[in-house]
N, C-alpha and C positions, 0 to 999 in steps of 0.2 A: 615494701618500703614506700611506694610509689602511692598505695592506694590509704595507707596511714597516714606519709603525708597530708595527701586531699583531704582528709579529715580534720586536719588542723582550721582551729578557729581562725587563723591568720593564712592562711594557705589563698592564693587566688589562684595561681598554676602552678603545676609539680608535673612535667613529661621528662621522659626518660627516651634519649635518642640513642644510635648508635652510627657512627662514621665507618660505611661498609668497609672502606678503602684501606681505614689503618684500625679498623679495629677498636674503635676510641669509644669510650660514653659517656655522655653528655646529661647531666640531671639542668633540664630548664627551669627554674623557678623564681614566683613571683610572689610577694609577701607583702599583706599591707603594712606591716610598719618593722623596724626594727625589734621594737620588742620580742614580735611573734617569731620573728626570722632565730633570734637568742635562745626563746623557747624551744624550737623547731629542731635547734643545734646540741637540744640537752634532752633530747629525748633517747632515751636506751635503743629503741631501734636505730639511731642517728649514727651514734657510741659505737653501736657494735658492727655496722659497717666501717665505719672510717679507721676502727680498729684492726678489721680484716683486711679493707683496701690494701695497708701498709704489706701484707704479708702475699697479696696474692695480685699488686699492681707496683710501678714503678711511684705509685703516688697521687696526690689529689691536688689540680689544679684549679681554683678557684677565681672566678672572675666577676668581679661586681660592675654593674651596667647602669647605662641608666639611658631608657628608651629617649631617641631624637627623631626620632618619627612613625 
């Protein structure tokens, strides 16, 4: 997933972390615009994670940013 992203026309960063402590994963991503980010979200590899998430995670938390320094 991580390396399909990068592939995206709109893709500036896609890392994949992981929080040793709780076990947690973190997808970082940075997109030049909205559109790409829409497209990015309609991609079948996209689909078929967030559809397994459900079944093998308590869920996807999502957090949009916006860098201040």
């Amino acid at each position: 997933m991580v390396s399909k992203s990068r592939r995206e026309d709109a893709c500036i960063q896609y890392d994949l972390h992981e929080d040793i402590v709780n076990h947690t994963f973190i997808f970082h991503e940075e997109w030049s615009d909205q559109i790409g980010l829409n497209q990015h979200n309609q991609q079948s590899y996209i689909l078929n994670f967030v559809e397994k998430s459900v079944e093998l995670s308590d869920g996807i938390t999502i957090y949009k940013t916006d860098q201040i320094a």
